[in-house]
N, C-alpha and C positions, 0 to 999 in steps of 0.2 A: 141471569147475571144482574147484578146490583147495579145501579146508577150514581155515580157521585156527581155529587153538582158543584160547578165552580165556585171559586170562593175567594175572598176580599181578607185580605191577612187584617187582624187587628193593631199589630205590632207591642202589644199590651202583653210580657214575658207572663205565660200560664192560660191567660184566657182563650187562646185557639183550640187549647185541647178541649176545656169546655164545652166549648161550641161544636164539637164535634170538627175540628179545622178550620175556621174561620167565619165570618157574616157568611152567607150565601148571596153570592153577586146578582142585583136585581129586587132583592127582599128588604123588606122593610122590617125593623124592629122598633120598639120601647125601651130604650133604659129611664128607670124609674127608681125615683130616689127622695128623703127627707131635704133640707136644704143642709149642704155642708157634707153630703153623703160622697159624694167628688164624681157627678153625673159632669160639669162643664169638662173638667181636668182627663177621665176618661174619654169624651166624648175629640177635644180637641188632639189628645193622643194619640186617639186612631186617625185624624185628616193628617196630621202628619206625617204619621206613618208612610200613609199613600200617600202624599205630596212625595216624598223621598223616594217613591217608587216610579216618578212621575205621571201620577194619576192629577187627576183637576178634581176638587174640593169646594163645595158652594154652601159657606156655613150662615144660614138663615138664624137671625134672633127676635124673640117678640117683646125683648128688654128695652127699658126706658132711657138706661145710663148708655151712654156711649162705649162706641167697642175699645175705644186706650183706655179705660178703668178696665177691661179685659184683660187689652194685652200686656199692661205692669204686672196682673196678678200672677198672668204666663208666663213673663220674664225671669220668673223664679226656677222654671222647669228646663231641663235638657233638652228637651226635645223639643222647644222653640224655638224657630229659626224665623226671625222677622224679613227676612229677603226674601222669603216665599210669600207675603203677604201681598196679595193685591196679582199675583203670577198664578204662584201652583191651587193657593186656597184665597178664595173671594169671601168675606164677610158683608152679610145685607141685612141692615136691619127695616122690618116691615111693620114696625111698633104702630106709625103716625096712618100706614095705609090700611091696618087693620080695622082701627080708633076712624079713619075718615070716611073708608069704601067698603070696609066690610068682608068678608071670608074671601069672597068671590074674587076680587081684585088682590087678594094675597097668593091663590094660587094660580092665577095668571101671570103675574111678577115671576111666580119661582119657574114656571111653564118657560117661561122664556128667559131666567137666566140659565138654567140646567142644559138647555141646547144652547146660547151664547157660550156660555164656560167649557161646553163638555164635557160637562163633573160626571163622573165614577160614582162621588160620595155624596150623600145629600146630610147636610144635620139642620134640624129644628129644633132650634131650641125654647120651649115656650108651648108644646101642645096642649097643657089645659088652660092658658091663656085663651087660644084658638076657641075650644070648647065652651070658655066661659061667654063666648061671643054669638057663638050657635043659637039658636030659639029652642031646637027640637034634638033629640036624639040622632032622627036621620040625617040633620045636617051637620053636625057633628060626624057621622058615617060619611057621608057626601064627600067634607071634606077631607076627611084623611084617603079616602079611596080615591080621587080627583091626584092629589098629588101623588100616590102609591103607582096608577096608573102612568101618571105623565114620568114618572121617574123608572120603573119597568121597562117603558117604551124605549128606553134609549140603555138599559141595562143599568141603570143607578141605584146605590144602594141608599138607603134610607135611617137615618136614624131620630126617634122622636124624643124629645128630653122632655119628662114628667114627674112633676111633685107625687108623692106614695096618696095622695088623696083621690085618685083615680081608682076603683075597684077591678075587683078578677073578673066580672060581668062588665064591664065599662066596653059601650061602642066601641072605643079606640082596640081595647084587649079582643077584642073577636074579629078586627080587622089585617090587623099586625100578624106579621110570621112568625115573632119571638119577642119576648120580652125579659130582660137584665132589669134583676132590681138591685140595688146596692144598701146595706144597713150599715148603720153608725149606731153603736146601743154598747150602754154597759153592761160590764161582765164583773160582778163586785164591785171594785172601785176601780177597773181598768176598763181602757175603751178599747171594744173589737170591734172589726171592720167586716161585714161580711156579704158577698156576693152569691146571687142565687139566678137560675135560671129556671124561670118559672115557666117558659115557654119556648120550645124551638120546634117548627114545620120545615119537613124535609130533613133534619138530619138529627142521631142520636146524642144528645146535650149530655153531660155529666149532672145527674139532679144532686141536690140536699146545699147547703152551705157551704160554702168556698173563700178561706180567711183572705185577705189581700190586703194591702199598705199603700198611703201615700209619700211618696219622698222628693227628694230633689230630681229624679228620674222622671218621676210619676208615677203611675200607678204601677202596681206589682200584682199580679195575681198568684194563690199558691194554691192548685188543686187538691182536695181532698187526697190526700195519701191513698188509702184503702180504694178509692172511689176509680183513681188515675192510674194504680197499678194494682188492681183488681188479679190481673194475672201478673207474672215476670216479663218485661220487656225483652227476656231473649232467655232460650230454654237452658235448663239447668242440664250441664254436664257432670253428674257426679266422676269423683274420682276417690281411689282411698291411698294413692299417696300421702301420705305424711308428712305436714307441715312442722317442723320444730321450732320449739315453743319457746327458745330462749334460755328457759331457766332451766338451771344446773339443777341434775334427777326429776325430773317433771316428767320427761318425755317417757324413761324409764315406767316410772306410775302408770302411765295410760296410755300403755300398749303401741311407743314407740312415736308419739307426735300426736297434733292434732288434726283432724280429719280435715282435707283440705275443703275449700269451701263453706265451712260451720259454722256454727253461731255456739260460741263459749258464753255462759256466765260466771263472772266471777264475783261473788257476796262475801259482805261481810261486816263488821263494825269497824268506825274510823280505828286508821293507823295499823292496820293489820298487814297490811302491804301489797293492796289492791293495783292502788297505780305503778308500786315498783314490778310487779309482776306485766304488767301495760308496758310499761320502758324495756324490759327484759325480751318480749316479744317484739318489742319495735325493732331492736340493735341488730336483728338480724334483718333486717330490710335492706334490700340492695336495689340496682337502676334496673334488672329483669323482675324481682319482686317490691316494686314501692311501700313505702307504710305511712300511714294516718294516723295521726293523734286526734280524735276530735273530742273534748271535751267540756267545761264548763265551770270547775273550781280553780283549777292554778292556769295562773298566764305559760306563754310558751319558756317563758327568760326562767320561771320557777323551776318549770319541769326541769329544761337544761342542765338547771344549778341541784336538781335532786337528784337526775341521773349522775353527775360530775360524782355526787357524795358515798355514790353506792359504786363506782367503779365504771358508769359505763359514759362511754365519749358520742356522742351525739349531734355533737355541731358539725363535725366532717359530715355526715346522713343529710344535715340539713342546709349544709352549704355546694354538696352533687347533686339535691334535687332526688334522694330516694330515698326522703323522710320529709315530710307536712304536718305542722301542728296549726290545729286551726282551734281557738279559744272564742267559747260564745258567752259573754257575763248570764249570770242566772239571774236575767231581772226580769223585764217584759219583755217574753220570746213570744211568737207564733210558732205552735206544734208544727205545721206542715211547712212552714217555713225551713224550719229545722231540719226536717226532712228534707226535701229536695236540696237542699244546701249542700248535705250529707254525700247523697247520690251522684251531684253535680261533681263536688268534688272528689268522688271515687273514678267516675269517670272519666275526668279531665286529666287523669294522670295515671290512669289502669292500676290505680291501688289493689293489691292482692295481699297484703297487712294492715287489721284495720282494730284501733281500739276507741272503744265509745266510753267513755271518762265523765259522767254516768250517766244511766238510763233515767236515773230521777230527777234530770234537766227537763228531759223531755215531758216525764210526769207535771213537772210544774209549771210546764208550759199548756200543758191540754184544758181547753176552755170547758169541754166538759170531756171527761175521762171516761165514763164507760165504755167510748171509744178508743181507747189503748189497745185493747185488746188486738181489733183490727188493724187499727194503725201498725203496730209492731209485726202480725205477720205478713202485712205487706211490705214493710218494708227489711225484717229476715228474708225472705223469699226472695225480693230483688237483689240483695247482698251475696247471696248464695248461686245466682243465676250471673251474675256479675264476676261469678269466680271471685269471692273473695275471703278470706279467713277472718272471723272478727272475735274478738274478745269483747266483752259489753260489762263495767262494773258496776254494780247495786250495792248502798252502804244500809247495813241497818242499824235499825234506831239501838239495840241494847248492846253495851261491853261487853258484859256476860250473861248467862243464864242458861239453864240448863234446855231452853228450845231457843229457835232462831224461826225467822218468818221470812219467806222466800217471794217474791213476786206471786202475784194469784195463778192458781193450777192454771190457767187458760192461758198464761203470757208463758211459765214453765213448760208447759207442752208443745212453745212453739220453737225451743233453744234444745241444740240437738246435745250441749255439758254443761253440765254443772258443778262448779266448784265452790268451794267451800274454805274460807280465809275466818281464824279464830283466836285469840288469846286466852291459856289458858293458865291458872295457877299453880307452879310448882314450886313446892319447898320453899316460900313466899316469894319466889317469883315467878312473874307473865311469862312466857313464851308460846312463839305466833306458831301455828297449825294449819294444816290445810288436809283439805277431806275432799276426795272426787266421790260425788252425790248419783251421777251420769253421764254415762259415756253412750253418746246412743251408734256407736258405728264401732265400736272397740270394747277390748277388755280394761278391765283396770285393777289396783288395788284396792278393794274398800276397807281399806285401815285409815289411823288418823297417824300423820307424819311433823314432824316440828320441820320448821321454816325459820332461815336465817338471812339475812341482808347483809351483804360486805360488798367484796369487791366482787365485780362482773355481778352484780344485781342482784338477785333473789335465787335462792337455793333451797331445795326439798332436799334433809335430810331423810336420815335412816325412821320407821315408827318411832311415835314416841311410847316409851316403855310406865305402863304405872307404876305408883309411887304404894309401897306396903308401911305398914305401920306407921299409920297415922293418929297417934296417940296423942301427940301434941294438936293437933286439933289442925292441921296442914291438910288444906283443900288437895284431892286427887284431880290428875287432871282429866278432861275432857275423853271419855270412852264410849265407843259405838255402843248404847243398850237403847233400850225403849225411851227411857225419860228424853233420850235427848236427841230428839224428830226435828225434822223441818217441817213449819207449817207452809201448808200451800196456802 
């Protein structure tokens, strides 16, 4: 049998999973960071956290400024509570004792406030300071192990705060249990924030980079998607109940509904009637099956006012609480941000309708993309383990043309239908078409059908029939042959 060892919540939303469930109570770590990277703001986070837990907190500084240029900076954060100051969390600065007496009389100070206070927590903040003060490498070892020890003894956890000028060989990195570094680095001309765990003893850490944000809260941590649900957080029950789809003769097409649990794509170029087809599947959402709008191009009042224009009423949905529209601007997203947002909110209300308004949100949030891949079937896979039905739209770049370009075969093999939303020219004019590409649980028709919009939403009529004699020079429309493939 396995041993898990106690553990010191962080209270910092995402980085417990990280760590494997939290500090390990007694262990000492390094968070390590540029200046501005948010090592004080993390660092003060988590003493609060445990202060609120009623733990005792003894936060050491090797800084010149006084701790009130601190605590305004703190007064900014939620989670600053100044009535625990001098109670729950003790601040000591040992700048003057270091500068007068030397290493030795610093760690006899903290020796003796950590059994006065009976702190739980220990934070230093200033360890290459310490070091700069050292002569030798061993003393530098000496002293991080002196206080490692004295703070073990009473089961105190430890944390070191260090400028990124300490190396992966550095005394301090072969002494410490774990080491958190935090980046501040441009990504183009955008700033990402990114969290790594470069080292954990005793428990399995999540490795690679891990985006997070600073806000009025504090810190946020958001675990790599692919990384956090490597498998489904709870096993998929298939079913081949049939979900209906909303839209009038759709279900007809593809073999009587959609497979409950699945992952729909539906593609196409603007205006085709991607999102009415989104609204159509929402309107059947009721308080035993919830629905989800999450999208990224219209606000919710827009959607509202375009469901209104096509026939379908939506505000009642949204005024029982068994319809959610949640709208993320397409500016400066964090990919896994987005994700857990997602999840968060599928869970908080057992969403089992879910439409993603589109996937090229997510696209233009990914700091580097060849991760997509992964990302999406982790998080298809939890959608699906979640019991849920989702439809997901992709717009593409051309109006017309005789090929269309589908997401890369590696994102398509991870969506169990494919659909197909088109305009094509008849008798000089456009009408909208829809083609089922794949049905991976069912039959379907693979003809191509015209598609209308009025009242009660979006409708699949009857095929559309081609056009003969075309003499006057009148474009035929759109017919299943060779020329006109989807590229993967």
């Amino acid at each position: 049998m396995t041993h898990s060892l106690p553990r010191l919540t962080t209270g910092i939303p995402g980085l417990d999973p990280i760590l494997g469930g939290g500090l390990v109570e007694g262990a000492s770590y390094i968070v390590q960071g540029q200046p501005g990277a948010g090592k004080t703001i993390l660092s003060n986070q988590v003493a609060f956290a445990n202060v609120s837990t009623g733990r005792k907190v003894l936060y050491v500084t090797l800084l010149a400024e006084t701790h009130e240029r601190l605590f305004q900076a703190l007064g900014t954060l939620s989670f600053f509570d100044r009535t625990k100051l001098g109670s729950g969390i003790t601040y000591v600065s040992v700048f003057q004792i270091l500068r007068d007496q030397g290493l030795s009389a610093v760690v006899s100070l903290i020796r003796k406030e950590i059994s006065r206070q009976g702190a739980s927590l220990l934070v230093f903040d200033g360890l290459l300071n310490a070091r700069d003060r050292a002569d030798t490498d061993l003393d530098a070892k000496t002293f991080v192990a002196e206080i490692q020890s004295q703070a073990a003894f009473v089961g105190c956890t430890v944390l070191f705060l260090a400028s990124t000028r300490a190396a992966d060989d550095s005394p301090e990195h072969t002494m410490v249990d774990g080491v958190i570094e935090l980046h501040d680095e441009l990504s183009g001309v955008r700033s990402v924030r990114r969290l790594q765990v470069k080292k954990s003893r005793g428990a399995p850490a999540l490795g690679g980079f891990h985006q997070f944000e600073i806000g009025s809260d504090g810190v946020s941590v958001f675990p790599r998607l692919e990384a956090a649900l490597g498998r489904p957080s709870t096993e998929n029950k298939p079913s081949s109940s049939p979900v209906p789809s909303g839209v009038q003769g759709l279900d007809a097409v593809i073999g009587g509904g959609l497979t409950t649990s699945s992952v729909t794509l539906v593609f196409g170029p603007s205006g085709c009637g991607k999102t009415s087809l989104g609204l159509s599947f929402l309107n059947c959402s009721t308080a035993q099956e919830p629905g989800l709008h999450f999208g990224f191009y219209e606000t919710p009042a827009r959607l509202l006012l375009k469901a209104r224009d096509i026939g379908l009423e939506l505000d009642p949905l949204l005024a029982s609480g068994a319809l959610e529209m949640i709208w993320t601007p397409m500016t400066e997203n964090l990919l896994d941000k987005l994700g857990h947002n997602l999840i968060d909110a599928v869970k908080a209300r057992g969403v089992k309708r879910l439409v993603i308004d589109g996937l090229g949100g997510f696209e233009r949030a990914a700091v580097h993309p060849p991760r997509l891949v992964e990302f999406f079937a982790s998080l298809s896979n939890e959608l699906r383990a979640l019991d849920v039905t989702t439809i997901a739209t992709w717009e593409l770049r051309d109006l017309f043309g005789p090929t269309v370009s589908a997401p890369g075969s590696e994102v398509s093999s991870l969506l169990d239908n494919l659909v197909m939303l088109r305009q094509v020219e008849v008798n000089s004019r456009y009408k909208k078409t829809l083609s089922v590409l794949k049905m991976r649980d069912s039959a379907f028709e693979p003809v191509i059908h015209e598609v209308s919009i009025g009242n009660n939403g979006l409708r699949v009529e009857v095929p559309l029939q081609p056009v003969t004699g075309a003499a006057t020079g009148v474009a035929k429309p759109l017919e299943s042959t060779a020329s006109d493939s989807v590229k993967a």
